[in-house]
C-alpha positions in Angstrom: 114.1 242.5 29.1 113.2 243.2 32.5 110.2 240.9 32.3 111.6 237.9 30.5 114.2 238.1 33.2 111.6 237.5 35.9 110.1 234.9 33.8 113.4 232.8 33.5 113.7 233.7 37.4 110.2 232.1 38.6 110.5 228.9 36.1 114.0 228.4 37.2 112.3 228.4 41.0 109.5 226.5 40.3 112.0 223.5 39.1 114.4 224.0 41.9 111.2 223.9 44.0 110.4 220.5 41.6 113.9 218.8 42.8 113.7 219.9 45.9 110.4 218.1 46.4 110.8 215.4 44.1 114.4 214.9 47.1 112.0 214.7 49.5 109.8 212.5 48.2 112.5 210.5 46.9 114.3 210.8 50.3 110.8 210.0 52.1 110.2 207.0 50.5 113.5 205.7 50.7 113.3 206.2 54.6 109.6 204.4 54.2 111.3 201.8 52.6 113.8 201.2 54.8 111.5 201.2 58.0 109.4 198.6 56.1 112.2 196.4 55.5 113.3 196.7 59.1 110.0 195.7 59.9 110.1 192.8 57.4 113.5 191.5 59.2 111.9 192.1 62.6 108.9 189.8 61.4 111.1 187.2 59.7 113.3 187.2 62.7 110.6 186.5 65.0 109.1 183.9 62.3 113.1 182.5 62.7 112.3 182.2 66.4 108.9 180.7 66.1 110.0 178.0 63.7 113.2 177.1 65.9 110.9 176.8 69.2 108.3 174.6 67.2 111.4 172.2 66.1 112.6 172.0 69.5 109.4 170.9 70.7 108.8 168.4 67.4 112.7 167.2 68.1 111.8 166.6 71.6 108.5 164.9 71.1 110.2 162.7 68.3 112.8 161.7 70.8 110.3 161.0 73.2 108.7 158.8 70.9 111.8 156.9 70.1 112.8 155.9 73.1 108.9 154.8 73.4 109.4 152.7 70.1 112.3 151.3 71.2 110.6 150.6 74.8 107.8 149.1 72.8 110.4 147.2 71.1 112.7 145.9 73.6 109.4 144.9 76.1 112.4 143.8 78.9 114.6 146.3 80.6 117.0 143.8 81.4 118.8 140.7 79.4 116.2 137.9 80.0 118.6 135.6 79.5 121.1 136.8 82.2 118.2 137.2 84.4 116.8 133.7 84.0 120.3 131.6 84.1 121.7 133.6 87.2 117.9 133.2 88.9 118.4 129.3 88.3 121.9 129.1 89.1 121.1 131.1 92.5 118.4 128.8 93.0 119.9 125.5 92.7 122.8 126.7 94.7 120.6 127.5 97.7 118.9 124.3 97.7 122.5 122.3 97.5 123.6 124.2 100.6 120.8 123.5 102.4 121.2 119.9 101.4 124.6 119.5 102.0 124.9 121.6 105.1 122.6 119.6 107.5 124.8 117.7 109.3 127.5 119.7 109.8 125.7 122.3 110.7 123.4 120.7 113.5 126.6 119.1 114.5 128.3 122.6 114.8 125.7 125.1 115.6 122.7 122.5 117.0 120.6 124.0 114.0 120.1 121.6 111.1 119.1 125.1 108.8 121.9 127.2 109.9 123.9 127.7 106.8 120.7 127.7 105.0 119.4 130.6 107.0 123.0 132.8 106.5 123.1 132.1 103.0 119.4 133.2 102.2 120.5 136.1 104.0 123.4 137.2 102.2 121.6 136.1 99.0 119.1 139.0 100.2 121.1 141.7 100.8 123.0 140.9 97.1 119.6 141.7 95.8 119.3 144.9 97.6 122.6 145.5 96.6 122.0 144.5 93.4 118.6 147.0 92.6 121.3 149.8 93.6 123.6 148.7 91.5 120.7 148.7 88.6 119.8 152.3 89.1 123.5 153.4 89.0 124.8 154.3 85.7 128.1 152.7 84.2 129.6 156.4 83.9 129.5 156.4 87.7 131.0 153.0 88.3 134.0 154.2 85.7 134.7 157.4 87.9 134.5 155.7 91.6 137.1 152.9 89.9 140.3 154.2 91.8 138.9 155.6 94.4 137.3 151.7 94.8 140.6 149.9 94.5 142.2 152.1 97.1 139.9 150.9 99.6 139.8 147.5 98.8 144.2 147.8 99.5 143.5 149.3 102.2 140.8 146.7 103.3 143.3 144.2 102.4 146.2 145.7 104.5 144.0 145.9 107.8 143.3 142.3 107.3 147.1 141.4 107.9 147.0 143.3 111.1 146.4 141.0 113.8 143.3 141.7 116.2 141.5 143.3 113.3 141.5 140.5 110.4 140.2 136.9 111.4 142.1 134.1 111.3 140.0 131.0 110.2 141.8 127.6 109.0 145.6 129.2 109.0 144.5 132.4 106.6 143.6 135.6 107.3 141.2 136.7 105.0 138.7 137.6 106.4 137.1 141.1 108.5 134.9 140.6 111.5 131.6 143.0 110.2 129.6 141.5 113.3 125.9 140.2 111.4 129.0 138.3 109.0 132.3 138.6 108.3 133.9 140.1 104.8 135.8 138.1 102.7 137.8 140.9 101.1 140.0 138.8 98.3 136.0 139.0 96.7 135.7 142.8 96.8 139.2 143.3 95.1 138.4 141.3 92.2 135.5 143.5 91.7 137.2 146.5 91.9 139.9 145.3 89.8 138.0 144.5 87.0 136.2 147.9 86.9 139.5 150.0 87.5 141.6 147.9 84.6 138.6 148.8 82.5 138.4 152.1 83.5 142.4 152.2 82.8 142.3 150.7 79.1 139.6 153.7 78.3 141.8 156.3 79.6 145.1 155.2 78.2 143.9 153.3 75.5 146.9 154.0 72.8 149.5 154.2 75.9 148.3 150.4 76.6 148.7 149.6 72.8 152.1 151.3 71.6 154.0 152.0 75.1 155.7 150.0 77.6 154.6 152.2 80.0 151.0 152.0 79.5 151.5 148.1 80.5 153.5 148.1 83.0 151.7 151.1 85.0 148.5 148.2 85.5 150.7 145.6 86.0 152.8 147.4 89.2 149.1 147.8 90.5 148.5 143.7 90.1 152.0 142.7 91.5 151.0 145.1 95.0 147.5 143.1 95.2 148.8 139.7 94.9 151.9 140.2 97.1 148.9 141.4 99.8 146.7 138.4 99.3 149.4 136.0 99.0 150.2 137.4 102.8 147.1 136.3 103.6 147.8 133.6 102.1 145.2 133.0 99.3 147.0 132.0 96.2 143.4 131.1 94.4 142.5 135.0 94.6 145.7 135.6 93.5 145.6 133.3 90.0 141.9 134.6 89.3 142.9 137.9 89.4 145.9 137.6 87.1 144.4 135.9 84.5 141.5 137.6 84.4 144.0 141.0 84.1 145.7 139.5 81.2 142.4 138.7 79.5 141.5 142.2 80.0 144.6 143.5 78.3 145.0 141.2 75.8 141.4 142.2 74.4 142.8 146.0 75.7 144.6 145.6 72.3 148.9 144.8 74.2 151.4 144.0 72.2 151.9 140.0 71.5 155.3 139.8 72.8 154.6 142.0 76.2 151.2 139.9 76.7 153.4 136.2 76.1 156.4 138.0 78.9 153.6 138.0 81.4 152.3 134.9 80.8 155.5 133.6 81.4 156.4 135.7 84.1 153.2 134.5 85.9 153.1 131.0 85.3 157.1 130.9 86.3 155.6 132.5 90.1 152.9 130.3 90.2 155.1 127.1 89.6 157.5 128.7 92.5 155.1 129.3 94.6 153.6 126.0 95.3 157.0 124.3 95.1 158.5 126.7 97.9 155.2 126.3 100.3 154.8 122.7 102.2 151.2 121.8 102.2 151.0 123.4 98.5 153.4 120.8 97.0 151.7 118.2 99.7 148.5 119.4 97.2 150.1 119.2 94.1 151.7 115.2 94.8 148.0 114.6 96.3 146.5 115.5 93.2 148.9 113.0 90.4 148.1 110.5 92.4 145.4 110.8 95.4 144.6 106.9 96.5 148.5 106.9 96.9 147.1 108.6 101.0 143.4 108.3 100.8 143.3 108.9 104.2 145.7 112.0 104.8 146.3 114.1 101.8 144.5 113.0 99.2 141.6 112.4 101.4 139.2 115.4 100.1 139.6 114.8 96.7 139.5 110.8 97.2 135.8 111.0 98.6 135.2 114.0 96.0 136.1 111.1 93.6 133.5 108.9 95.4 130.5 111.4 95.4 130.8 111.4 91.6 130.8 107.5 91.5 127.6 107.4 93.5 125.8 109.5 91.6 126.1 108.0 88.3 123.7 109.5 86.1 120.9 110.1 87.8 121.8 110.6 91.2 121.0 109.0 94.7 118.2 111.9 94.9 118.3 115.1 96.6 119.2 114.9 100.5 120.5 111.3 100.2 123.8 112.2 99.7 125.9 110.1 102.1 129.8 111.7 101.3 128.3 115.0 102.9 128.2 112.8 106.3 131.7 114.2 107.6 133.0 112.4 105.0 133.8 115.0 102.1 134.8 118.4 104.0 133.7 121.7 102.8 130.6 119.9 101.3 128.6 123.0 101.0 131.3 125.7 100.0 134.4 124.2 97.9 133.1 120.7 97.1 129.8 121.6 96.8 129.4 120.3 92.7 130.7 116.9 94.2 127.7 116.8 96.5 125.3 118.0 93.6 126.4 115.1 91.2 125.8 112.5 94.3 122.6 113.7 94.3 121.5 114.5 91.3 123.6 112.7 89.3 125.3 113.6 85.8 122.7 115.3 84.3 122.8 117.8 87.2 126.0 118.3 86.7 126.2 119.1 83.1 123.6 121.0 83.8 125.2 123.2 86.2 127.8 123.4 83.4 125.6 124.2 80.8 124.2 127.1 83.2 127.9 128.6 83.4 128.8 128.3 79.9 125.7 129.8 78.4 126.2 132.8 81.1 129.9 133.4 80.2 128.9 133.2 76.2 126.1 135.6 76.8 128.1 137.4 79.0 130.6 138.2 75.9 128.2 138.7 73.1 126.4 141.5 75.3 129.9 143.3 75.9 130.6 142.8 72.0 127.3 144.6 71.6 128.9 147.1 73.4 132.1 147.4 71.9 130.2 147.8 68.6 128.4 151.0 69.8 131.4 152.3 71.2 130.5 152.0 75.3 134.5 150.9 75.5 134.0 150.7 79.8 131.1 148.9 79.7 132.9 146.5 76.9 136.2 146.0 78.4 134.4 145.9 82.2 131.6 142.4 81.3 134.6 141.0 79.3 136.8 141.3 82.8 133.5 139.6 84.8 133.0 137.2 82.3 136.5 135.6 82.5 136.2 136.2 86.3 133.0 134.1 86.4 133.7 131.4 83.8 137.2 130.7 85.1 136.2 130.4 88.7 133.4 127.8 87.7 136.1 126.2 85.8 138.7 126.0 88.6 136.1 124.5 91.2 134.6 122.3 89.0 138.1 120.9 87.9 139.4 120.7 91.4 136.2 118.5 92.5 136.6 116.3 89.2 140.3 115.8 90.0 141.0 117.6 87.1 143.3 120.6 89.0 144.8 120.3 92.1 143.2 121.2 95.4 142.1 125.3 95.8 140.3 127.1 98.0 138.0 128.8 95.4 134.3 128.7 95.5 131.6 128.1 93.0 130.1 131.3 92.1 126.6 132.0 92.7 126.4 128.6 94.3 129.0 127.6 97.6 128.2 129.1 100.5 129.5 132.1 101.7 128.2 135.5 102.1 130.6 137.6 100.3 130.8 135.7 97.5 127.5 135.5 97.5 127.1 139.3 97.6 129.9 140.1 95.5 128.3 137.9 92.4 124.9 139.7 92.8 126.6 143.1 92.5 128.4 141.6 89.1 125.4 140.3 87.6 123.4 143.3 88.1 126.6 145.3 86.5 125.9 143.1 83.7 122.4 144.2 83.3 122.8 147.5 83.8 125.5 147.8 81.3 123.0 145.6 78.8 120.4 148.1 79.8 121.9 151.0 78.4 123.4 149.3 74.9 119.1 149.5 74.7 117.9 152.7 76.1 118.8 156.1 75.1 118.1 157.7 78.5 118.4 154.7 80.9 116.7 154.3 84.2 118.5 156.3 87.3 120.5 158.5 85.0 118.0 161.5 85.9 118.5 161.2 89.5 122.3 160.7 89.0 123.2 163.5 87.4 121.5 165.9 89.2 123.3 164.0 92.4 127.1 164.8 90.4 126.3 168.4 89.9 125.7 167.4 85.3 122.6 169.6 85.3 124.3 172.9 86.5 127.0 172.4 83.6 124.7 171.4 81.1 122.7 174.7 82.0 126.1 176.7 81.9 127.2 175.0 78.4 123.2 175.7 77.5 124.0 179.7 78.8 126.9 179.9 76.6 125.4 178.4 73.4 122.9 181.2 73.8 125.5 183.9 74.2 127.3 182.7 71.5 124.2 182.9 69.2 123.1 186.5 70.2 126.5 187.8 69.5 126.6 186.4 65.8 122.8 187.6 65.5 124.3 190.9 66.4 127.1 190.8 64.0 125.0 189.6 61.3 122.2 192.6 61.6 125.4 195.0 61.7 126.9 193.8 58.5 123.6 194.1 56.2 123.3 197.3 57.9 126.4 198.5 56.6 125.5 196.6 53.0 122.0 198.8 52.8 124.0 201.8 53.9 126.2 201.7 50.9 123.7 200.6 48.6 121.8 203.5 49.5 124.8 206.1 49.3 125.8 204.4 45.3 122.3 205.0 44.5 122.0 208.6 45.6 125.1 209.3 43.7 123.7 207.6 40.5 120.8 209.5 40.6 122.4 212.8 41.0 
């Protein structure tokens, strides 16, 4: 017994000693198996990482070779077409002054070339202006747009203060800047296009649905008029107006606050000629100018008589005889009178052609823009195009007899330096703004945004994004971690 009792003893210890290895192989595999497949994830993590650096660089590469497609595509950075009708109009302007300013100016300032001279020099400095202007992007334009109107005002106030503005022909509009003096009625039309546009971005549905919204713009336009008609310069005053209403009425106003204002304005304007002396003088002088050809209705009398010399064809260039102290303001107001004595008709539809064809382009590039949803750079060349198109109208009117008598020059073309510079800053908004409905990363926007400070809160956004990924990395390793751990514990317990 003793012996069979030993026997049952040793086998029943060689198969505990059987389980207990066949644990530990079980349990040594299993840990094997788990340091492989933490090796696996490690691998396919790393592969993960690989794969996401290799798209970067393809993603990058791709966009690189996009914006060279669409470089190789769009072989101009810059509208052509504005390019080539504000070059021409610029060009024909200069020659006109030059043409019509001869004899008043060697009469004046014993320099035949004079106004010539001033104008090719504020022409220049426009185009420096101008290049700047073309390396600034549209964003920055949108932010500086209060901060722009504000010192325009101010500009405007100082002008009314006397001993600091200059008093030339019974207005004060102008500030003495010593080289040439600064017409500043010019640099708050600018401004107030680009902060109205700025303003229907920001309170876009306010504008559409609220009384409010309109009324917060319009308290701005009513303090710049009441400042400019101080000066007094009632022209300034009717260009900005309306081309504020065209703003807002494209800004999406309601119908019945949009015809209010209309109302409203054309109400003030009627007052305002009626309750000024020489402005009603101007308004009888224009139903009937031969009724005084030789007092009030003298400058739009020999206006009149430019336009009957020069037929269709003209006299030819520089044989203009109405710009011989007979029509004042040949080369600034009445300058289009002196071009149709000289060149005739077809110069003057020309010149109308030129102004039409900018305005329409002008409005199908900011269309362009309003279709890829670049709303500033929409609403603001839809503000410069009704600024530029009903200037040219006005002055061209006023020298056909058409409007009465204003003060308002030709743009691009009369002479004066701040208009002069003032246009050249508008048309190379227009181009930049055209420039970036084409390029995805548009010249200057590098150097810019490093200059604001974008870089460091790209990097910080770029910081975060990584943060954020680590920490769901981390969650996601813990959580199949905790799946293998009770797969692992089920298992044991179905195999014991």
């Amino acid at each position: 017994m003793s012996v069979e009792l030993t026997k049952d003893s040793l086998a029943k210890d060689e198969k505990f000693k059987q389980s207990i290895g066949q644990l530990k192989s079980n349990s040594l595999t299993k840990i094997f198996a788990q340091s492989a497949e933490k090796r696996a994830l490690k691998k396919q993590l790393k592969e993960e990482k690989k794969l996401k650096a290799q798209t970067k660089k393809t993603t990058q590469k791709s966009k690189k070779k996009s914006n060279s497609v669409v470089l190789n595509r769009q072989p101009w950075l810059f509208d052509p077409w504005v390019i080539v009708i504000a070059v021409s109009i610029i060009s024909l302007g200069i020659t006109m002054v030059g043409s019509a300013s001869i004899s008043i100016a060697e009469r004046n300032n014993g320099d035949p070339f004079y106004y010539l001279y001033r104008q090719l020099l504020a022409t220049s400095l426009g185009f420096f202006l101008g290049t700047f202007v073309l390396f600034t992007p549209i964003k920055v334009w949108q932010k500086i747009g209060p901060t722009l109107l504000f010192i325009s005002i101010v500009l405007l106030v100082l002008v009314l203060i006397p001993g600091i503005g200059k008093n030339i022909n019974g207005s004060s509009r102008w500030l003495s800047l010593g080289v040439f003096n600064l017409q500043v009625s010019e640099l708050i039309k600018l401004s107030m296009v680009i902060y109205l546009a700025g303003y229907l971005v920001r309170h876009s549905r306010k504008v559409r649905s609220t009384v409010r919204g309109f009324l917060m713009p319009m308290l701005v336009l009513v303090t710049v008029s009441v400042l400019l008609l101080m000066e007094p310069n009632l022209g300034a005053v009717v260009v900005i107006s309306t081309t504020a209403m065209g703003m807002l009425f494209l800004g999406g106003v309601m119908l019945w606050q949009f015809i209010v204002l209309m109302l409203i304005m054309v109400i003030s304007v009627y007052y305002l000629i009626i309750s000024v002396p020489y402005r009603y003088e101007r308004l009888q002088a224009f139903r009937d100018p031969w009724a005084d050809p030789f007092d009030s209705g003298f400058q739009l009398t020999q206006s009149l008589i430019a336009f009957g010399r020069g037929e269709l064809t003209g006299v030819g260039l520089g044989n203009s005889i109405q710009k011989l102290f007979y029509l004042p303001e040949g080369h600034t107001d009445f300058l289009f009178a002196v071009l149709a004595e000289e060149l005739g008709s077809v110069g003057a539809i020309l010149v109308i052609a030129l102004f039409a064809t900018l305005v329409v382009r002008i409005f199908v590039i900011a269309q362009k823009a309003d279709r890829l949803k670049q709303s500033f750079s929409a609403y603001m060349m839809f503000g410069l195009a009704i600024w530029i198109g009903l200037q040219a109208f006005v002055n061209i009117g006023v020298n056909l007899g058409a409007l009465p008598t204003k003060g308002l020059t030709l743009p691009l073309m009369s002479y004066g330096g701040s208009s002069m510079m003032t246009m050249c800053i508008v048309i190379a908004l227009i181009l930049r703004a055209e420039h970036e409905t084409h390029f995805k990363q548009p010249l200057g926007n590098a150097f810019w945004s490093k200059l604001i400070g974008e870089s460091e809160v790209s990097s910080k956004t770029a910081v975060k994004k990584k943060a954020v990924k680590k920490a769901v990395k981390k969650a996601v390793k813990k959580t199949i971690k905790k799946k293998r751990v009770g797969s692992h514990f089920n298992d044991d317990k179905t195999s014991e």
